[in-house]
C-alpha positions as CSV (number, residue, x, y, z in Angstrom):
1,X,66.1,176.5,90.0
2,X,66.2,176.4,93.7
3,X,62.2,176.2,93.4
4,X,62.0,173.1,91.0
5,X,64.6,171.9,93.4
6,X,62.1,172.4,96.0
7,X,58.8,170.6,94.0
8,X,61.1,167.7,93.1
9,X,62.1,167.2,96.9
10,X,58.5,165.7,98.5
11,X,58.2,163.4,94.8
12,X,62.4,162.9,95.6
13,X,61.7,161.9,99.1
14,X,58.6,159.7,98.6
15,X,61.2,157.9,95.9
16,X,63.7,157.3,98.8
17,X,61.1,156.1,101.2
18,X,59.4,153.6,98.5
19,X,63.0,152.6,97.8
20,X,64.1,152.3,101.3
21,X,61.1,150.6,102.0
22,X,61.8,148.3,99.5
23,X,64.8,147.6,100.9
24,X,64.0,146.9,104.2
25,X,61.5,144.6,102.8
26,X,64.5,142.7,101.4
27,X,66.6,142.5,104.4
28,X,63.8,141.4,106.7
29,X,62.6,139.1,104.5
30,X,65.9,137.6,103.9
31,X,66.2,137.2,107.6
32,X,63.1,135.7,107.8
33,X,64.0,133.3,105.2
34,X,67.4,132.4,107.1
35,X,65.5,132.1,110.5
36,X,63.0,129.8,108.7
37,X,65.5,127.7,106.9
38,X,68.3,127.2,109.9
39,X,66.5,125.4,112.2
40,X,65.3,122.9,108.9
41,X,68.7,122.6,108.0
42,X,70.0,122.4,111.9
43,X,67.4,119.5,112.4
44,X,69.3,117.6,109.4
45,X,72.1,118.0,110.6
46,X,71.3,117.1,113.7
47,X,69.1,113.8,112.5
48,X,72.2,113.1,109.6
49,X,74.6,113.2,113.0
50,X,72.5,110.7,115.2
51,X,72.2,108.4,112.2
52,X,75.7,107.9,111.4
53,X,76.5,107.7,115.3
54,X,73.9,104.7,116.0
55,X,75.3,103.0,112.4
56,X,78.6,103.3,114.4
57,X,77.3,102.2,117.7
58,X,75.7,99.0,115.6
59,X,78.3,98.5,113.9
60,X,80.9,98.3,116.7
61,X,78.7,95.8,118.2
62,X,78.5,93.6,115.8
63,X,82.1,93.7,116.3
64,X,82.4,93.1,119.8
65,X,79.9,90.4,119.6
66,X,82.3,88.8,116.6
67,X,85.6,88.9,118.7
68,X,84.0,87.5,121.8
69,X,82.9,84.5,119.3
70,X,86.9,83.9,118.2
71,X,87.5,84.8,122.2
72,X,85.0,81.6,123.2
73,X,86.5,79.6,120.0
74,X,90.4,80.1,120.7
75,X,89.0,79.1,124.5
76,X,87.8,75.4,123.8
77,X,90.6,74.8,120.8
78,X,93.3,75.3,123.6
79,X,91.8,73.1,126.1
80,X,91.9,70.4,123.2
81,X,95.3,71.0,122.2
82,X,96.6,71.4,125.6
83,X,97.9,74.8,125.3
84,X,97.8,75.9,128.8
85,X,99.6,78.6,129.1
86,X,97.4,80.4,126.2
87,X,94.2,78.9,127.9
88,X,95.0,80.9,130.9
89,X,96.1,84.2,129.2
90,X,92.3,84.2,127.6
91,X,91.2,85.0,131.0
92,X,91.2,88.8,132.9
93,X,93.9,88.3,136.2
94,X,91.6,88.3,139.1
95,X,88.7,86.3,136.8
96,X,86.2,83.8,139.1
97,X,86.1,80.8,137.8
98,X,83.2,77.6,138.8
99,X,82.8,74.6,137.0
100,X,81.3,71.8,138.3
101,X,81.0,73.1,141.5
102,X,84.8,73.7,142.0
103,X,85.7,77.3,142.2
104,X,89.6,78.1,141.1
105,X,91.8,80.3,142.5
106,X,93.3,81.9,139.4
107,X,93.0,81.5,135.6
108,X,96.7,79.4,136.0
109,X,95.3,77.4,138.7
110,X,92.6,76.3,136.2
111,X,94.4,76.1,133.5
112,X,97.1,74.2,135.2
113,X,95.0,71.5,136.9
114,X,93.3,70.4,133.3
115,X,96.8,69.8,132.3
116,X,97.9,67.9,135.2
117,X,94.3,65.9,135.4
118,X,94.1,65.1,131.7
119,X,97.7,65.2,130.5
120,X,97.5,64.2,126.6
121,X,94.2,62.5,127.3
122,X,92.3,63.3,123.8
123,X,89.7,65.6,123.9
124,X,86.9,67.5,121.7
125,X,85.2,70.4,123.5
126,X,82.3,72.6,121.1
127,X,80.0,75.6,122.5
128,X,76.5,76.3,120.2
129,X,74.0,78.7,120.2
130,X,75.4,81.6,122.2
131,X,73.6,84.2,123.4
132,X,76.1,87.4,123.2
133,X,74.5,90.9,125.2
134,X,76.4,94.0,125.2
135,X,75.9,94.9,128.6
136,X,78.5,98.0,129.0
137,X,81.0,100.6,128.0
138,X,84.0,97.4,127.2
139,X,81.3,95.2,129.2
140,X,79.5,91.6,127.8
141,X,77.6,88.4,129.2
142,X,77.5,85.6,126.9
143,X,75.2,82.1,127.7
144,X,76.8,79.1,125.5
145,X,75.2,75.4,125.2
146,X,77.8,73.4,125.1
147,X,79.4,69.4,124.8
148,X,82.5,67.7,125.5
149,X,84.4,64.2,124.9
150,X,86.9,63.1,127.2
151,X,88.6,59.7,126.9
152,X,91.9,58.6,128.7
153,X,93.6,56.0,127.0
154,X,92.4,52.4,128.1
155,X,94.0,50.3,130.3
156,X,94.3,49.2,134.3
157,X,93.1,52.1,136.5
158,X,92.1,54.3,134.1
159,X,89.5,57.3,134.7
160,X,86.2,57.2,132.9
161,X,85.9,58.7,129.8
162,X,82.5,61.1,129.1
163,X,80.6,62.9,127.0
164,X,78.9,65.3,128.5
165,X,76.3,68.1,127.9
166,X,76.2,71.7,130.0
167,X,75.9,75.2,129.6
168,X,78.4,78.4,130.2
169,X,77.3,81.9,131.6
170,X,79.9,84.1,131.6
171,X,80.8,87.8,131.7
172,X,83.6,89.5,129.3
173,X,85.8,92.6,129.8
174,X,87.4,94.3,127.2
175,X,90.8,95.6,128.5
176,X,93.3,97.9,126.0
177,X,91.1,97.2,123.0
178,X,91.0,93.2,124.0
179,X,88.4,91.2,125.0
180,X,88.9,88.9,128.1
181,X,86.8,86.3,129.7
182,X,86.2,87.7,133.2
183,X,83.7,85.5,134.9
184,X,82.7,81.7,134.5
185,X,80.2,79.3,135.5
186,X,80.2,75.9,133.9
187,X,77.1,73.4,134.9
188,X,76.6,70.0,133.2
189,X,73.1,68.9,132.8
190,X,74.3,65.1,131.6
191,X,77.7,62.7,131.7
192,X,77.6,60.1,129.8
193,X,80.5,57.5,130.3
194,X,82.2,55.8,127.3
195,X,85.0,53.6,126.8
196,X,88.2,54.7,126.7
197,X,90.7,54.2,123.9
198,X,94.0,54.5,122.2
199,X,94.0,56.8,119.7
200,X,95.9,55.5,116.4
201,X,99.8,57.2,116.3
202,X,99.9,59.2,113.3
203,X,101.5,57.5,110.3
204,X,104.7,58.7,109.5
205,X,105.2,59.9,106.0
206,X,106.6,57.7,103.6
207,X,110.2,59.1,102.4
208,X,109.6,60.3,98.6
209,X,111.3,58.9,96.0
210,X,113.2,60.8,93.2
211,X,112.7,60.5,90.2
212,X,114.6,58.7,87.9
213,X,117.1,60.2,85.9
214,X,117.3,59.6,82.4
């Protein structure tokens, strides 16, 4: 026994080896397959990442762009329905200011003078074609064509009416999730006067009448 034992043991050990062989194959394979594979599947992962990050940075700029738009928008419907006090809060505190070759002290001082200047003077103010750029981390510049009517209402001594034609640079900060206009330059390339007028008082409602009973 102890001598088959011993003729089985080189044919035993060649069976370990082929298996242990075998084996080893496996495992390094496997970690060949792994090492080959991770960086293929890191790369996606890495290229899946970037993608959705620049969809997000696009997308957040579209955005931005967008709320400067209403921000510009809400700017020239105040002016025309003489909300001051809104006018000026559209405006970052310490914002400069130059139209026409007058630079203002403060977004109140701006605001303020319009309303003393034009009073309920009718108006219609419009900005086209605006150039938006994303300039910055809550950072924007924005170049607007632009028009305005302004008539006082006729009679002795009364200021010129125009309609006039200009352009706005400006610069926008975004403070606390809001956009604010932070900088604004206001040159007219043409004035052209018009006649006053009085604009028609609005007709009041005639009272309704019931209807009759039966």
């Amino acid at each position: 026994m102890h001598i088959q034992e011993a003729k089985r043991t080189p044919a035993w050990r060649s069976r370990v080896g082929a298996s242990a062989l075998a084996a080893a194959v496996l495992v390094v394979g496997g970690l060949s397959a792994v090492a080959l594979a991770s960086p293929s599947a890191n790369a996606h992962d890495r290229s899946a990442s970037e993608a959705s990050r620049s969809l997000a940075a696009k997308v957040q700029r579209l955005e931005d762009i967008e709320d400067i738009h209403q921000l510009k928008a809400r700017y020239f419907r105040f002016v025309d329905e003489k909300k001051h006090d809104e006018l000026a809060a559209l405006f970052t505190p310490h914002a400069k200011l130059v139209t026409d070759g007058i630079t203002w002290k403060s977004p109140q001082d701006f605001a303020y003078t319009i309303r003393d200047l034009t009073g309920k003077a009718p108006s219609a103010h419009s900005g086209m074609m605006p150039e938006i750029t994303i300039t910055g981390p809550n950072k924007a510049s924005g170049i607007w064509s632009m028009q305005d009517v302004l008539t006082f209402p006729a009679g002795k001594d009364a200021p010129e009416g125009h309609h006039g034609y200009g352009q706005y640079r400006e610069t926008y900060r975004k403070v606390d999730g809001k956009w604010l206009i932070d900088s604004v330059l206001l040159t007219r390339f043409r004035m052209d006067p018009i006649p006053n007028w009085n604009p028609p008082k609005t007709a009041e409602a005639a009272p309704s009448q019931a209807a009759p009973t039966k």
